[in-house]
ZAGU-505810 format. One record per residue: residue number from 0; residue in three letters; x, y, z of N, C-alpha, C, CB in turn. Coordinates in nm, 2 decimals. Last residue first. Glycine has a CB too. Example, Ala and Ser with C-alpha at 12.3 -4.5 7.8 and 13.67 -1.06 7.14 Angstrom:
BEGIN
+-----+-----+--------+--------+--------+--------+--------+--------+--------+--------+--------+--------+--------+--------+
:   i :  aa :    n_u :    n_v :    n_w :   ca_u :   ca_v :   ca_w :    c_u :    c_v :    c_w :   cb_u :   cb_v :   cb_w :
+-----+-----+--------+--------+--------+--------+--------+--------+--------+--------+--------+--------+--------+--------+
:   1 : SER :   1.28 :  -0.22 :   0.71 :   1.37 :  -0.11 :   0.71 :   1.29 :   0.00 :   0.79 :   1.41 :  -0.06 :   0.57 :
:   0 : ALA :   1.32 :  -0.57 :   0.78 :   1.23 :  -0.45 :   0.78 :   1.32 :  -0.33 :   0.78 :   1.13 :  -0.45 :   0.90 :
+-----+-----+--------+--------+--------+--------+--------+--------+--------+--------+--------+--------+--------+--------+
END
This chain:
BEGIN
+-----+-----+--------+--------+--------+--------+--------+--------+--------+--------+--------+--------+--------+--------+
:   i :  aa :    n_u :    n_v :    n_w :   ca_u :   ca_v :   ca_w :    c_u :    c_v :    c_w :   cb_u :   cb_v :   cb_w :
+-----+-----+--------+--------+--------+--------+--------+--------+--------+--------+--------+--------+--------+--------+
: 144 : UNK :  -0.84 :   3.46 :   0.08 :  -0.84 :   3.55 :   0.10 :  -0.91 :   3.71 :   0.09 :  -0.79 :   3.52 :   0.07 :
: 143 : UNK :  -1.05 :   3.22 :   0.05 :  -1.00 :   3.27 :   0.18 :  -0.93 :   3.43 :   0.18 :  -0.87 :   3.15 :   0.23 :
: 142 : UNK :  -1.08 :   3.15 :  -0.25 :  -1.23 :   3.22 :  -0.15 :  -1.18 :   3.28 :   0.00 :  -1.37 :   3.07 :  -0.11 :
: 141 : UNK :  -0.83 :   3.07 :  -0.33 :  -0.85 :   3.21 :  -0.33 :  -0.99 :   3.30 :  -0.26 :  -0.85 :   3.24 :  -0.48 :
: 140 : UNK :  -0.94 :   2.79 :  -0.31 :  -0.77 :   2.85 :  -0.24 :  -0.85 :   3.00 :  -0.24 :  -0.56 :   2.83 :  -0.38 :
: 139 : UNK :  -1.13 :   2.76 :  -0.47 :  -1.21 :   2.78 :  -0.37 :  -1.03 :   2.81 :  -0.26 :  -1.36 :   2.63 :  -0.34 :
: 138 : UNK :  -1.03 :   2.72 :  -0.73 :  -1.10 :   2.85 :  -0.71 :  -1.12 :   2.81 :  -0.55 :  -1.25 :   2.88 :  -0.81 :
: 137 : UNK :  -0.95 :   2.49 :  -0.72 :  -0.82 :   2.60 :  -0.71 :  -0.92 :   2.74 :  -0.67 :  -0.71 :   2.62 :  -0.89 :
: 136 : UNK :  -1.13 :   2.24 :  -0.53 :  -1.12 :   2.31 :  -0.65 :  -0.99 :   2.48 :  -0.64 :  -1.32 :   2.36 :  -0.68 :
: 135 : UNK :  -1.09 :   1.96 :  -0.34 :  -1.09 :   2.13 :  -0.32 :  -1.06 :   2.19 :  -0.48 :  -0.94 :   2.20 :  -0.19 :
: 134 : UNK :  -1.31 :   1.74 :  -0.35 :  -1.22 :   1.75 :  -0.42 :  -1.21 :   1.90 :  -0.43 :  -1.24 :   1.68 :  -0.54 :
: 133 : UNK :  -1.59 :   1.68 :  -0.27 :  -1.47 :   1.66 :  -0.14 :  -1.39 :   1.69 :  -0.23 :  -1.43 :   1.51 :  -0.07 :
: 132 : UNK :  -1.72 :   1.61 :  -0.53 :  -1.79 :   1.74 :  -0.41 :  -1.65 :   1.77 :  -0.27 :  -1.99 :   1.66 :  -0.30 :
: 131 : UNK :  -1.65 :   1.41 :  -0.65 :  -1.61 :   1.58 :  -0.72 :  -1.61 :   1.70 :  -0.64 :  -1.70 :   1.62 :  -0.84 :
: 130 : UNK :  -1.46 :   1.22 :  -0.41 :  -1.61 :   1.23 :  -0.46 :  -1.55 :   1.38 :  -0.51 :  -1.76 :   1.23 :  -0.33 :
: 129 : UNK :  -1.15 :   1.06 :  -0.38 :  -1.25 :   1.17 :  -0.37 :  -1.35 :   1.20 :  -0.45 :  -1.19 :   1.29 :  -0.37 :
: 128 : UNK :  -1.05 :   0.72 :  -0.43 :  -1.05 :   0.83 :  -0.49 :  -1.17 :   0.96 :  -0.37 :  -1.10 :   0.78 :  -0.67 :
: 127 : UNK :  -0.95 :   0.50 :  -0.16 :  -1.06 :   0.53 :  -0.29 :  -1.02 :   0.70 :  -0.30 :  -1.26 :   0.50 :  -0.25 :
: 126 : UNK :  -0.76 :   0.30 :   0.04 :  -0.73 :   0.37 :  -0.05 :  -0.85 :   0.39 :  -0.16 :  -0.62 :   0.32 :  -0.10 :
: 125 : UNK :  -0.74 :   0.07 :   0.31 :  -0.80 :   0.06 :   0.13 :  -0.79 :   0.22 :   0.12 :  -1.00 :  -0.01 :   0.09 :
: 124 : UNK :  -0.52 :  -0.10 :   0.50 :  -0.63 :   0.03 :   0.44 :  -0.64 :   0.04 :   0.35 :  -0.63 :   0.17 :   0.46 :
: 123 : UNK :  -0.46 :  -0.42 :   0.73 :  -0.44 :  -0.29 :   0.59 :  -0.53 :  -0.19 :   0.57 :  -0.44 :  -0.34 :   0.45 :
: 122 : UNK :  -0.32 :  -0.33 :   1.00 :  -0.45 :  -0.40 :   0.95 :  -0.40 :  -0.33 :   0.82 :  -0.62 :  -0.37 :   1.02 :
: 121 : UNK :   0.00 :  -0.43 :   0.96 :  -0.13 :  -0.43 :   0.94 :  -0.18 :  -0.35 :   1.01 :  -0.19 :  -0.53 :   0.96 :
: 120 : UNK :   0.31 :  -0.39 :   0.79 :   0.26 :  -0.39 :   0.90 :   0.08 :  -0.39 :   0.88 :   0.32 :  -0.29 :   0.98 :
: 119 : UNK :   0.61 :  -0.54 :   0.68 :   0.50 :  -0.44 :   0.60 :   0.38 :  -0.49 :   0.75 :   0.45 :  -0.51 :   0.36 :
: 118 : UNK :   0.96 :  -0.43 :   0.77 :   0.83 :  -0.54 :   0.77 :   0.64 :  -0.47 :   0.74 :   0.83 :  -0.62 :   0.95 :
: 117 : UNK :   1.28 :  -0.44 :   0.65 :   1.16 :  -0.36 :   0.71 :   1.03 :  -0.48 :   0.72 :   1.11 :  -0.20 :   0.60 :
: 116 : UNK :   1.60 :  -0.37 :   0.64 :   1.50 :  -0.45 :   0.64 :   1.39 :  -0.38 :   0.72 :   1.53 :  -0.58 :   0.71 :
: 115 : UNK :   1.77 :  -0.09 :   0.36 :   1.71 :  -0.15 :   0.53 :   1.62 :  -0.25 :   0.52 :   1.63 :  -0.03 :   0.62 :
: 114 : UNK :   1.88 :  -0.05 :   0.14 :   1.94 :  -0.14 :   0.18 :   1.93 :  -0.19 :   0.34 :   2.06 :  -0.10 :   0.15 :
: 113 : UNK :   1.54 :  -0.05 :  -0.05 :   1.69 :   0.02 :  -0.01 :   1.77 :  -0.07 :   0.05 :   1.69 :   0.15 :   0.08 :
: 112 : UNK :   1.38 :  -0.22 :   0.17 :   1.34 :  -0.10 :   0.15 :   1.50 :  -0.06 :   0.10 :   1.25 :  -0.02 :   0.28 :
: 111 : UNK :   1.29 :  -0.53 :   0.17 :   1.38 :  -0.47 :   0.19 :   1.35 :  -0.37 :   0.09 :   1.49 :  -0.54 :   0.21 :
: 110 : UNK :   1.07 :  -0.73 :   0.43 :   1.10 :  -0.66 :   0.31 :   1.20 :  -0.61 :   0.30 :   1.02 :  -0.58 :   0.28 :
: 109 : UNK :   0.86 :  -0.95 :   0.60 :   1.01 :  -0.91 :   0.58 :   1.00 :  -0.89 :   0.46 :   1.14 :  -1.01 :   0.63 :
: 108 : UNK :   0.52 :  -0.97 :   0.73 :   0.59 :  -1.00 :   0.63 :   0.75 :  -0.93 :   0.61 :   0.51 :  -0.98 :   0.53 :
: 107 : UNK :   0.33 :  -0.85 :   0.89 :   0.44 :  -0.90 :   0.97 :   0.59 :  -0.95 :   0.82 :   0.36 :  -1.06 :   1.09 :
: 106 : UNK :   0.05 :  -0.88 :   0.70 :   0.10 :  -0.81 :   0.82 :   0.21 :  -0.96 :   0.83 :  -0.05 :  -0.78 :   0.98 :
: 105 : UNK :  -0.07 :  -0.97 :   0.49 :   0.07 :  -0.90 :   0.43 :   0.17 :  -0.89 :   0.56 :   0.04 :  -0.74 :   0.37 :
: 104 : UNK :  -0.35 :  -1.06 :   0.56 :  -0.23 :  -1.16 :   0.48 :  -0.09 :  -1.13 :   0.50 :  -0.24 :  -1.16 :   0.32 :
: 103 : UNK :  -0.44 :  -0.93 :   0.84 :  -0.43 :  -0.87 :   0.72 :  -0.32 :  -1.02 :   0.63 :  -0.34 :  -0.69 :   0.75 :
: 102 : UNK :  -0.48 :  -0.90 :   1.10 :  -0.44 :  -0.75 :   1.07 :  -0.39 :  -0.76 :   0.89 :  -0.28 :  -0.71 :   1.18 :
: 101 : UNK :  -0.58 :  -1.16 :   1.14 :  -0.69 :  -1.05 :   1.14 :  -0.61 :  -0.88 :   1.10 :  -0.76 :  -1.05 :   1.33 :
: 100 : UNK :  -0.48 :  -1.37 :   0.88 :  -0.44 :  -1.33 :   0.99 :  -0.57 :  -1.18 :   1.01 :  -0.25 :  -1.29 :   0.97 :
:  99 : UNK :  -0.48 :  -1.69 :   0.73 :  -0.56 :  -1.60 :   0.75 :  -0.54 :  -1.52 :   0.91 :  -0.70 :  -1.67 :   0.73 :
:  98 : UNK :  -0.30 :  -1.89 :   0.71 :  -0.29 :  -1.76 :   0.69 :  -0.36 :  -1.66 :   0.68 :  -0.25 :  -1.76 :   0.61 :
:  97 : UNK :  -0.44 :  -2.11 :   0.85 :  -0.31 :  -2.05 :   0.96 :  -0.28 :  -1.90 :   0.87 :  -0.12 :  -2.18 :   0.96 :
:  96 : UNK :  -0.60 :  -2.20 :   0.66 :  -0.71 :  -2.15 :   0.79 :  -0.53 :  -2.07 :   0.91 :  -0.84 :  -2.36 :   0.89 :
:  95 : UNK :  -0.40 :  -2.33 :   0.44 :  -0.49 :  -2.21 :   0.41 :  -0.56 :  -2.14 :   0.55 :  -0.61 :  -2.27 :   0.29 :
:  94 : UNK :  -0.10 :  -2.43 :   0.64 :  -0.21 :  -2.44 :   0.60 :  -0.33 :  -2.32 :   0.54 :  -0.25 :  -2.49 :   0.69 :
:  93 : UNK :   0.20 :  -2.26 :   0.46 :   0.11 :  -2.27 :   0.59 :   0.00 :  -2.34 :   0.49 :   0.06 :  -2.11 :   0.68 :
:  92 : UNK :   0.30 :  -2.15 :   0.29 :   0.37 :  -2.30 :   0.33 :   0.27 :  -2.32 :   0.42 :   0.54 :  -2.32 :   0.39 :
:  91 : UNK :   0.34 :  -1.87 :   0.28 :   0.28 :  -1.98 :   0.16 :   0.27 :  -2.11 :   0.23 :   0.40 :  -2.00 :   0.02 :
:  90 : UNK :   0.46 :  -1.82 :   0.52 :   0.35 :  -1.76 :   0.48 :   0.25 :  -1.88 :   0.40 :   0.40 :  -1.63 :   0.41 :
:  89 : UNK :   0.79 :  -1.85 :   0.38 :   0.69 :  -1.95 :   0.53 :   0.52 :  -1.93 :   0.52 :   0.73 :  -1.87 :   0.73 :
:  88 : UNK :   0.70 :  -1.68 :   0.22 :   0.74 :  -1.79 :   0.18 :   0.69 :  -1.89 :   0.24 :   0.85 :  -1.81 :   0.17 :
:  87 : UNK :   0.74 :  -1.43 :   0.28 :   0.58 :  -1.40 :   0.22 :   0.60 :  -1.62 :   0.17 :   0.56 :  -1.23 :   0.01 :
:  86 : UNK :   0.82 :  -1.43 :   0.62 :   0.88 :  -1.40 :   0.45 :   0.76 :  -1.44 :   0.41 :   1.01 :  -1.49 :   0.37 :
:  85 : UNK :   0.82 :  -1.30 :   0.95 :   0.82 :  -1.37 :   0.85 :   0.83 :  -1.36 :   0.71 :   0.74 :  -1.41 :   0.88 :
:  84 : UNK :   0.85 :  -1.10 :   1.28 :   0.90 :  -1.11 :   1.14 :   0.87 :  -1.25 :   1.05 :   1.06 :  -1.11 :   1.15 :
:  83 : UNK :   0.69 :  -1.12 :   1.55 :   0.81 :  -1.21 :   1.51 :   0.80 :  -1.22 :   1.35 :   0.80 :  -1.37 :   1.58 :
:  82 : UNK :   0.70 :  -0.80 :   1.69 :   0.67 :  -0.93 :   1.71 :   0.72 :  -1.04 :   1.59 :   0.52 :  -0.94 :   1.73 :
:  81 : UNK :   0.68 :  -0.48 :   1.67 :   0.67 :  -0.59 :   1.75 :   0.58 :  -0.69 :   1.74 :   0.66 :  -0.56 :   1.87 :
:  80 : UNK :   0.92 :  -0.32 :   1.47 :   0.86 :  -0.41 :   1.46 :   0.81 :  -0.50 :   1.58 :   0.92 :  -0.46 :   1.39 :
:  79 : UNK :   1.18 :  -0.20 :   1.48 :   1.04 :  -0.13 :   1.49 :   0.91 :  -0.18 :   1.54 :   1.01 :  -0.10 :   1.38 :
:  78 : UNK :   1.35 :  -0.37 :   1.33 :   1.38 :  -0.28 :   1.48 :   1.25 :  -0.22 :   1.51 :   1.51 :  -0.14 :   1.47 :
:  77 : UNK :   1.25 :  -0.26 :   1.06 :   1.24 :  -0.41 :   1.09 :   1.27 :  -0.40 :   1.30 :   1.40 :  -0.53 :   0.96 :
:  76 : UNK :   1.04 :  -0.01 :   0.99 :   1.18 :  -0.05 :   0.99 :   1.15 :  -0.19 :   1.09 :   1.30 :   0.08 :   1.06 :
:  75 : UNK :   0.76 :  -0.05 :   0.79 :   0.79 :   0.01 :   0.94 :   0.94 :  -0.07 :   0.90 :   0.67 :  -0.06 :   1.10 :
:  74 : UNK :   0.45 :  -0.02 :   0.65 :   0.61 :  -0.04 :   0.58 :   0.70 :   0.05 :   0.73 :   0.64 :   0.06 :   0.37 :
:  73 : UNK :   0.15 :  -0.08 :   0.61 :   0.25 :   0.04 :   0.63 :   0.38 :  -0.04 :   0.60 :   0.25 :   0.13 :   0.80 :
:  72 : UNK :  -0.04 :  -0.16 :   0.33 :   0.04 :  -0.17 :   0.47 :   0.16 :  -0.03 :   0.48 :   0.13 :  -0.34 :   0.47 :
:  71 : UNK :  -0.35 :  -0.13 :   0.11 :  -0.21 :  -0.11 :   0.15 :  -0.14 :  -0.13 :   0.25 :  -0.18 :  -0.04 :   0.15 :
:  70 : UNK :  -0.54 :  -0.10 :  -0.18 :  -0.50 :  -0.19 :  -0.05 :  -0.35 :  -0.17 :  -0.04 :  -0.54 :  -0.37 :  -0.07 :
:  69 : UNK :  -0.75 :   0.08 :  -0.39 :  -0.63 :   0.02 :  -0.35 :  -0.61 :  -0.01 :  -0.22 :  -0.52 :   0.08 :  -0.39 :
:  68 : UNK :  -0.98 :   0.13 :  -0.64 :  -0.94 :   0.16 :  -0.52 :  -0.76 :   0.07 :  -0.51 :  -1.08 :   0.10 :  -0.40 :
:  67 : UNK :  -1.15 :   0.09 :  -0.90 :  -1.10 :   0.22 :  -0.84 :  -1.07 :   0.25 :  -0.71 :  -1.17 :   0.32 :  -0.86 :
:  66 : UNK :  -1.05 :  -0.20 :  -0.92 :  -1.09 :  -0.11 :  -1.05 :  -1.04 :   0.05 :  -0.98 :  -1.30 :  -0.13 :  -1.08 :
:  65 : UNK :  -0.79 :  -0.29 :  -0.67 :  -0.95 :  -0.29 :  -0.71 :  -1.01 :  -0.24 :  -0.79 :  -1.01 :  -0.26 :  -0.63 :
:  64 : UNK :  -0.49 :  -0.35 :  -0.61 :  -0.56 :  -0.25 :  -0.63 :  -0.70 :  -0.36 :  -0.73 :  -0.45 :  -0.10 :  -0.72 :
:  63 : UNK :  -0.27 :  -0.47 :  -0.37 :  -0.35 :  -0.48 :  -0.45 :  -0.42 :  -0.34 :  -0.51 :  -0.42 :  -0.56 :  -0.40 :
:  62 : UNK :  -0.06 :  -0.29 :  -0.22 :  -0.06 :  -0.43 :  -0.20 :  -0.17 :  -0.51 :  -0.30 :  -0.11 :  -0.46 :  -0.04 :
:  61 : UNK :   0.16 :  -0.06 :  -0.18 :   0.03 :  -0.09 :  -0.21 :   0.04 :  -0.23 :  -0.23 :  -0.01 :  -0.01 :  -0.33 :
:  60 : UNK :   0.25 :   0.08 :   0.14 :   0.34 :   0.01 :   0.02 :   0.16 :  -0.08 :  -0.05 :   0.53 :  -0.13 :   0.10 :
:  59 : UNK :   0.40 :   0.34 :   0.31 :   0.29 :   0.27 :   0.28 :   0.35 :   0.21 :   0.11 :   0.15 :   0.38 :   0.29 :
:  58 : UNK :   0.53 :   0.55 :   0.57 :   0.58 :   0.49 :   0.44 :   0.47 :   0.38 :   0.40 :   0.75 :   0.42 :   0.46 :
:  57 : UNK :   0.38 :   0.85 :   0.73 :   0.47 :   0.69 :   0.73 :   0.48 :   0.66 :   0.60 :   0.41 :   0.54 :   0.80 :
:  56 : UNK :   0.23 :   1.08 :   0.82 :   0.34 :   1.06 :   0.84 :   0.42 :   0.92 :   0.84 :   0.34 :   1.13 :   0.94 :
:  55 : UNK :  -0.01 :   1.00 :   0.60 :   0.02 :   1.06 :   0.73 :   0.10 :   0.97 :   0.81 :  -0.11 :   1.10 :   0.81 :
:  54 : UNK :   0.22 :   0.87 :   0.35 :   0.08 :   0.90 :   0.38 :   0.05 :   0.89 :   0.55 :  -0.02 :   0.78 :   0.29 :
:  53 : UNK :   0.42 :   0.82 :   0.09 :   0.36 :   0.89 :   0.18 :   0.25 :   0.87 :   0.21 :   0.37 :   1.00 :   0.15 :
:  52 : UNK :   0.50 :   0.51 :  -0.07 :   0.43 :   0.58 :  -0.09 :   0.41 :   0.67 :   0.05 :   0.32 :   0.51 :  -0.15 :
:  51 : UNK :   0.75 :   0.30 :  -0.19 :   0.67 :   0.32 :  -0.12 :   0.59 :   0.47 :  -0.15 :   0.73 :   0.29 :   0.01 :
:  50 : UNK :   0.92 :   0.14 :  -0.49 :   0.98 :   0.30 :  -0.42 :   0.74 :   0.28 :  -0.34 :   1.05 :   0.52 :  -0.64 :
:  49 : UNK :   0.85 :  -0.23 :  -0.44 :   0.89 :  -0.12 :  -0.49 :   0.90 :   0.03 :  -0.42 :   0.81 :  -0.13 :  -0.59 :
:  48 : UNK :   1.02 :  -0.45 :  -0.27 :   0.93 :  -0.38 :  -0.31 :   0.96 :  -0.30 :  -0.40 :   0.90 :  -0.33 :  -0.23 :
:  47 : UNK :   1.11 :  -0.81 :  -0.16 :   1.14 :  -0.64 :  -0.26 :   1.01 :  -0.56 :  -0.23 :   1.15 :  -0.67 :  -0.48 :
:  46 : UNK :   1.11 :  -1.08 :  -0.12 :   1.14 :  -0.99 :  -0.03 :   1.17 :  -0.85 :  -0.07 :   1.23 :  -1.05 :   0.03 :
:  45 : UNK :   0.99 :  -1.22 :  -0.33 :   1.12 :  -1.21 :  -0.36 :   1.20 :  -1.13 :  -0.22 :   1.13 :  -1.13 :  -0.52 :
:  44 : UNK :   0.71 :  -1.15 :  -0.28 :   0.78 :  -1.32 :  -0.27 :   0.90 :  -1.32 :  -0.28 :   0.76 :  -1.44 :  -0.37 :
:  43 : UNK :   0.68 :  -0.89 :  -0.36 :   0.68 :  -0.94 :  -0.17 :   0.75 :  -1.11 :  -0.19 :   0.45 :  -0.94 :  -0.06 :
:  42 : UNK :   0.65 :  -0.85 :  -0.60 :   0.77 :  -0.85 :  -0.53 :   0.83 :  -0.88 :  -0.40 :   0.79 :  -0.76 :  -0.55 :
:  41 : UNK :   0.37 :  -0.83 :  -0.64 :   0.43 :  -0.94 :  -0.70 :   0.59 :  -0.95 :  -0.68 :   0.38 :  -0.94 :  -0.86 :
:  40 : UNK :   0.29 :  -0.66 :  -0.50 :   0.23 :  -0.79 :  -0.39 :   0.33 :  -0.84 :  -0.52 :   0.02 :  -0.87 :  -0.35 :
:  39 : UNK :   0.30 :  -0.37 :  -0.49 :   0.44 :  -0.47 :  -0.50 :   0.39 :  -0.60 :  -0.44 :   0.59 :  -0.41 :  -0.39 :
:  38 : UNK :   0.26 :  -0.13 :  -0.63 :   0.24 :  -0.19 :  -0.56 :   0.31 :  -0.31 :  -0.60 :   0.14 :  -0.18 :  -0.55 :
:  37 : UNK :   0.30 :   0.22 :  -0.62 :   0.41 :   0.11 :  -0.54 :   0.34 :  -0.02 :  -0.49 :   0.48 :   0.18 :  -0.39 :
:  36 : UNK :   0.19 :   0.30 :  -0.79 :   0.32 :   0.31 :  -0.83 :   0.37 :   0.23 :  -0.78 :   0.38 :   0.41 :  -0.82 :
:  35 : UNK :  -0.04 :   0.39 :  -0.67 :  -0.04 :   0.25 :  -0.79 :   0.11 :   0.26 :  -0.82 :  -0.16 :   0.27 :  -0.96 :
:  34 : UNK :   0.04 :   0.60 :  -0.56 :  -0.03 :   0.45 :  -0.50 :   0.01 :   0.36 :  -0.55 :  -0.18 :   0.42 :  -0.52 :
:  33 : UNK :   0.14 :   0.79 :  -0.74 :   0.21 :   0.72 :  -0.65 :   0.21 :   0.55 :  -0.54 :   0.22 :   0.83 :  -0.58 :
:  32 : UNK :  -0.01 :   0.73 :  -1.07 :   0.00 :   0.76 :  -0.93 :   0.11 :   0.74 :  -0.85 :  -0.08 :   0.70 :  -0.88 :
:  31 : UNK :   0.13 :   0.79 :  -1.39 :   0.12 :   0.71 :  -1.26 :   0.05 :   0.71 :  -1.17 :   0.21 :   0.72 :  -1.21 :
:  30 : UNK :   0.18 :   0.96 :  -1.59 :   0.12 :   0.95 :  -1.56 :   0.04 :   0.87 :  -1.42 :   0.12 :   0.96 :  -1.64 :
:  29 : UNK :   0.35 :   0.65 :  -1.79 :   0.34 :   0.81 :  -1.76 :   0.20 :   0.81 :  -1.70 :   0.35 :   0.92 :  -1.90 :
:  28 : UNK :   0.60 :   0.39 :  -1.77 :   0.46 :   0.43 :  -1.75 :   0.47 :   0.59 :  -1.73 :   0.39 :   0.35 :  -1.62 :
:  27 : UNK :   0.86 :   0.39 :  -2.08 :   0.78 :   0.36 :  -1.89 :   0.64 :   0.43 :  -1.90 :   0.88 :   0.47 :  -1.71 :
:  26 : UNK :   0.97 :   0.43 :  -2.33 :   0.95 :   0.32 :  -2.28 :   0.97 :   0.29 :  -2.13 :   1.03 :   0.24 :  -2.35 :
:  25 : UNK :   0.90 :   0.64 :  -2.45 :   0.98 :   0.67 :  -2.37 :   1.01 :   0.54 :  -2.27 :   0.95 :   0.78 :  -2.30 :
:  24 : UNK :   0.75 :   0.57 :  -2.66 :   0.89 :   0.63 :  -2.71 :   0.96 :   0.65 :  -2.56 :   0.87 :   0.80 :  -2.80 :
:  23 : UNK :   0.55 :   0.40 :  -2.51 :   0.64 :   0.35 :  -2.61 :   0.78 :   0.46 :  -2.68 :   0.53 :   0.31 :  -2.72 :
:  22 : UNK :   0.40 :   0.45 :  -2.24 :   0.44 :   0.55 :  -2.39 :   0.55 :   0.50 :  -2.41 :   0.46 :   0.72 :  -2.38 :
:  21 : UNK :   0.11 :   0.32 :  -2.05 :   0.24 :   0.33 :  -2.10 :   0.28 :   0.36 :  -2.28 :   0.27 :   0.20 :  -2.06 :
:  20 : UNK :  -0.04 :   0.52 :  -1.83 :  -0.03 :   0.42 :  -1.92 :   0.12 :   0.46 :  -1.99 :  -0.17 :   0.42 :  -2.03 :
:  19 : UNK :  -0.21 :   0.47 :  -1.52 :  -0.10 :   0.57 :  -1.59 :  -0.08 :   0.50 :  -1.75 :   0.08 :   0.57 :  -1.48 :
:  18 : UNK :  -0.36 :   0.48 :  -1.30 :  -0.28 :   0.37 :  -1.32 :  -0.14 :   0.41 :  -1.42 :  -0.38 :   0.26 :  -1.37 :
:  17 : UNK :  -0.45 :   0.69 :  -1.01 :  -0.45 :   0.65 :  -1.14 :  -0.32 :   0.53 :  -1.17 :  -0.44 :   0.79 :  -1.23 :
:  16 : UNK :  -0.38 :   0.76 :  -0.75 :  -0.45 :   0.57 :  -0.77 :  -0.46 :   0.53 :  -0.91 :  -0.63 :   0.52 :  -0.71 :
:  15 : UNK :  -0.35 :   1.00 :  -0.73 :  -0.28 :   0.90 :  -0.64 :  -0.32 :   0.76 :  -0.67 :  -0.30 :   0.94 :  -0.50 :
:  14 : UNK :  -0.57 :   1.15 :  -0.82 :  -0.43 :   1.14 :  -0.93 :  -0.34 :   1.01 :  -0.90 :  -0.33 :   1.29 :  -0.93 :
:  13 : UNK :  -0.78 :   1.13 :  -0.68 :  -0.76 :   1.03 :  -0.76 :  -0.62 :   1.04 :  -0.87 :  -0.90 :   1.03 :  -0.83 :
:  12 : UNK :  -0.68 :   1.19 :  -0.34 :  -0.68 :   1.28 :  -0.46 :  -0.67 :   1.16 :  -0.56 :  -0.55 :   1.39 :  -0.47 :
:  11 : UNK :  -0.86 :   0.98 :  -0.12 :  -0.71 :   1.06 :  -0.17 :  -0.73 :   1.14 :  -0.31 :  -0.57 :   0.94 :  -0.20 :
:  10 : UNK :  -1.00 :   0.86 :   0.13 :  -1.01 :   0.89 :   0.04 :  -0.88 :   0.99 :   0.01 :  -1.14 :   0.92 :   0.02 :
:   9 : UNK :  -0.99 :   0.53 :   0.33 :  -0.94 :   0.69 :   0.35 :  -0.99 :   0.71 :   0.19 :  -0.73 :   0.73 :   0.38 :
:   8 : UNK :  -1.08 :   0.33 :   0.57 :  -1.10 :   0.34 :   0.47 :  -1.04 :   0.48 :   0.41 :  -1.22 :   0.31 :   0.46 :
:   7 : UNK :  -0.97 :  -0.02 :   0.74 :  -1.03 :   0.12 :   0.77 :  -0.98 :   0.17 :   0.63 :  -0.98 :   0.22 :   0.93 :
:   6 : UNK :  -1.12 :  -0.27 :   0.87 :  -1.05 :  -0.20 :   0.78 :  -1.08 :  -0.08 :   0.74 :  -1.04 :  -0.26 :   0.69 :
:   5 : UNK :  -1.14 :  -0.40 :   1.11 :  -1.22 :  -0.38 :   1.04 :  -1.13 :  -0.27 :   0.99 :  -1.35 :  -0.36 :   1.08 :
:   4 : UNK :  -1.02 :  -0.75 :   1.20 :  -1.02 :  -0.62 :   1.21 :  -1.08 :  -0.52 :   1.13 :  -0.91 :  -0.59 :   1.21 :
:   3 : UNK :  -1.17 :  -1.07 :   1.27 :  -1.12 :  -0.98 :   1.17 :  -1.12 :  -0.82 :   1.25 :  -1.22 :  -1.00 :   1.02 :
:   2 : UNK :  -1.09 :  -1.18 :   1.59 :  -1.20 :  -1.15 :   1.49 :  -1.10 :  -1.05 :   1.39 :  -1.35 :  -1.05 :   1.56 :
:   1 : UNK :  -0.85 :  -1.47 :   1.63 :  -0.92 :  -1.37 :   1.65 :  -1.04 :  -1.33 :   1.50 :  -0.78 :  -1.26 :   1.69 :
:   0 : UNK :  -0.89 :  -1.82 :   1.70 :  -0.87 :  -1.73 :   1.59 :  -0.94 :  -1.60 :   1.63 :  -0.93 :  -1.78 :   1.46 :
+-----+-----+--------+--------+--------+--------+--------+--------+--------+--------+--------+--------+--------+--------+
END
């Protein structure tokens, strides 16, 4: 068994992880994030996702979220992919000590993005909001000019 991978950590604009709540006259969530928008661990058994998320330069698909954070994979076209594709099913079916993988539970799993197969890729990355002090304020755009 390899060693766990150490998971690496980014901070994002907390609008991106808010959860959003839901408005009964327009019956969907307002206010969203995009993070929290796409998370889909309860659609990975069906081989679905939901609409993915940007983030330096790839497609990311949220996998849990944590009071104020979130867990994610990239989301790579299936042709892309090296090494041998599985379903979140075979996955299940394993002994508990065979699913423990160092790039992550999710890594290698078959999805379908739209009408392409894709595979949600590891190690995963956790997702936290910006401290108030890391958070560029509008006044400080106009300190450049």
């Amino acid at each position: 068994m390899s060693a766990p991978i150490e998971t690496q950590e980014h901070r994002v604009d907390p609008s991106r992880l808010a959860s959003g709540t839901w408005c009964q006259t327009r019956n969907r969530q307002i206010g969203e994030g995009d993070i929290a928008a796409s998370y889909s661990a309860d659609k990975i058994a069906q081989g679905k996702i939901r609409k993915p998320f940007f983030w330096k330069n790839g497609l990311w698909v949220c996998t849990g979220t944590h009071s104020k954070s979130a867990e994610a994979y990239r989301l790579v076209p299936e042709r892309f992919f090296d090494g041998e594709p599985t379903t979140y099913n075979e996955v299940a079916m394993l002994p508990f000590e065979q699913r423990i993988k160092p790039q992550g539970f999710y890594h290698g799993m078959r999805v379908r993005h739209g009408k392409q197969d894709c595979v949600l890729v590891g190690p995963k990355v956790l997702f936290f909001p910006k401290e108030e002090s890391e958070a560029l304020r509008q006044a400080d755009l106009f300190d450049l000019l």
